[in-house]
Every structure is written in structure tokens, then in C-alpha cells.
C-alpha positions, 0 to 999 in steps of 0.5 A: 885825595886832591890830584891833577893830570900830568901828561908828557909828550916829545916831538914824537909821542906822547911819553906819560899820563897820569894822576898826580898829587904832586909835581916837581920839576926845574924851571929856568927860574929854579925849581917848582913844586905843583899841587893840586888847583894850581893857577895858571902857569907857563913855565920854560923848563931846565935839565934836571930831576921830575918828580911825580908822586901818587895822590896817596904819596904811596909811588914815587917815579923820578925823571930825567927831563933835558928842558921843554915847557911846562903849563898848567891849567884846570888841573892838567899838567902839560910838558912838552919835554926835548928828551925825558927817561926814568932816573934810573936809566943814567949810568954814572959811570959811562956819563963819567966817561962821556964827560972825559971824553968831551972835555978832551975833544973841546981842548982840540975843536976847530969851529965854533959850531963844534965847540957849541955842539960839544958843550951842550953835550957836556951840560946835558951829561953833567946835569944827568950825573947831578939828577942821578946824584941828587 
């Protein structure tokens, strides 16, 4: 069965190697499937689900990826994520809350580097709960 290499690295470290036969992933464009011998491609991505599946389509793992890059080139599938962690990872119910409790504090933010501070964390809990959802 046709695959390519998907690799996974943060600031830090280096998160996940592994064969693919096939890669989903949102970019800032929209959403993007990636099979095998893809062309070349450069791509900023956006928070939301990836999807690695196995080149037999037997295993499945889902992530939550918060944005970073994605190229592809001669069968390899590099992504430079922000923050990334399996799906099953976010808790609903505290993302929930998390999300009352930042809704509030923007209603009593004094400074804009706040407001903006705020607000990037209200997107990024919304978009875990639409990822975990969906």
C-alpha cells in the first residue's frame, strides 16, 4: 500500500513519526487531505482536527493541532505545530468552563494586550471543543 512519512515537531521536540496513507489537517485556506506522492506544498495551518491514518486504513489517531505549518516534499510530511496533543486529551466539560470564565473576564478587561490575550484563548478552547465535537 502507497504511504509517505509524517513527522511532527514543536519548539521543543520532536512530537510524532510515522507512516501515513493518509493526512487531513486545517489549513488557513480550509481543510486539506494529503495521500501519497503529493506535490510539493507549503501550507500555514489552523487550529482544528489531524488525522493520520495507517497505509492498510486499519489505525486511525486524531489530534488537536493550535496552528504552525505543514510542507510536503518527496513523500514526507513535515509540521511545525504551536501546540499539538491526541483528541481524546480535551475535556469538554472543563473546556466549557474555561470558556464561561474567559467570556466573563473580557466583559472586565482594562488593556488591550489583555483583551487580545483573552481572546486567543477563547478561540483556542472553542476550537478544542469543535475538534473534540466533530
Amino acid at each position: 500500500m502507497p504511504s509517505f512519512n509524517v513527522s511532527v515537531v514543536t519548539q521543543v521536540k520532536k512530537i510524532l513519526e510515522q507512516e501515513a496513507g493518509y493526512l487531513r489537517l486545517r489549513t488557513s485556506e480550509g481543510d486539506i487531505g494529503i495521500l501519497p506522492n503529493h506535490a510539493p506544498f507549503v501550507a500555514e495551518l489552523s487550529m482544528g482536527k489531524m488525522e493520520i491514518e495507517s497505509p492498510n486504513k486499519d489505525k486511525r489517531d486524531i489530534y488537536f493541532l493550535s496552528g504552525g505549518f505543514l510542507e510536503i516534499s518527496n513523500n514526507q510530511a513535515t509540521i511545525i505545530a504551536d501546540e499539538i496533543f491526541p483528541i481524546e486529551e480535551i475535556d469538554i466539560e472543563s473546556e466549557q468552563t474555561l470558556v464561561e470564565n474567559l467570556k466573563k473576564e473580557l466583559e472586565k478587561v482594562s488593556t488591550e494586550e489583555e483583551k487580545k490575550k483573552l481572546q486567543k484563548n477563547l478561540k483556542i478552547s472553542l476550537a478544542k471543543i469543535d475538534a473534540k465535537n466533530n
